[in-house]
C-alpha positions, 0 to 999 in steps of 0.5 A: 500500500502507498503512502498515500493509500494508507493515509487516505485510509486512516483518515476514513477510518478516523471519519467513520470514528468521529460520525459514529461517537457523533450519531451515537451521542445524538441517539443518546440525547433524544432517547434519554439514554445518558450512558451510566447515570449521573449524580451529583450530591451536595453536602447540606450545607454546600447546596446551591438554592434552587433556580426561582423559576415560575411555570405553566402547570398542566392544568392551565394555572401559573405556578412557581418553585417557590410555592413548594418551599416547607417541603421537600421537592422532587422534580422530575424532567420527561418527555413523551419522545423519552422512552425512559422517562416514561418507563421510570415514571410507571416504574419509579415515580408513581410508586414512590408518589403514592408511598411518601407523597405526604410528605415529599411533593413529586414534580413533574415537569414535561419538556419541549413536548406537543401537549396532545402527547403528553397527555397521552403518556399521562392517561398511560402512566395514570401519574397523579403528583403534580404536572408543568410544563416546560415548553422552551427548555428554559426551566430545564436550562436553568437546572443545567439539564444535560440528559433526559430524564433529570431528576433534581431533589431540592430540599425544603429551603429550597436548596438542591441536594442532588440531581440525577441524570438518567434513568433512576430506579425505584430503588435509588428514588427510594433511598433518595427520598428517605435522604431528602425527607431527612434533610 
């Protein structure tokens, strides 16, 4: 093979390399498939005040984060087009609601979606905490969302103890709710 064969090769392979870890992140961000779930956890005592935000909810009524201050707050990001999000509200959200909603109010805020769709994942999951919606993204920009589902655990004054990026089983919900209702 000549110099420059085996240069032109190389360089379709580093291409081909590049288009595919390219397509691959893509694919991950419209399906909420983050690869490995991350957390990030704030000592008490280092966590940052939640963003002042106010919203759309569901039902028409204007809301703002600052309504829920005196208790505990799990916000939840999904969206009909996010296969995950819709798996770990059945799956985790919705159960945990039901079991420690007295005590910790579950936010669900719909991003970026076609109200039609929406409701229909909302009819499927037969959730019943809270819903907003988040039309332009600016509440998940303010949260500095990076992949779908984000769940942000915020605690009664109002700060952010955590945020969990990806898919969370009802499993690591649980232990994070039983953490944020010691807080």
């Amino acid at each position: 093979m000549t110099g420059n064969r085996r240069a032109v090769v190389v360089a379709a392979f580093v291409v081909v390399g590049l288009v595919t870890a390219a397509a691959v992140g893509l694919l991950r961000l419209r399906t909420g498939d983050s690869g490995p779930a991350a957390t990030v956890v704030a000592a008490r005592g280092d966590a940052e005040p939640a963003p002042d935000v106010t919203f759309a909810m569901a039902d028409g009524s204007d809301a703002a984060l600052a309504d829920y201050r005196g208790r505990p707050v799990v916000l939840n990001f999904w969206a009909s087009w996010c296969p995950p999000c819709v798996a770990e509200m059945g799956d985790a959200l919705g159960p945990v609601h039901r079991e420690h909603g007295d005590a910790v109010t579950f936010l669900g805020m719909n991003l970026q979606d076609e109200p039609e769709a929406a409701q229909r994942i909302l009819d499927q999951t037969g959730v019943t905490y809270d819903l907003a919606v988040d039309p332009t993204g600016e509440i998940f920009a303010a949260f500095e969302g990076v992949g779908m589902p984000t769940t942000v655990f915020i605690d009664s004054d109002g700060r952010i103890v955590d945020k969990h990026t990806g898919v969370i089983t009802r499993e690591q919900l649980e232990e994070r709710v039983a953490a944020l209702r010691g807080a």
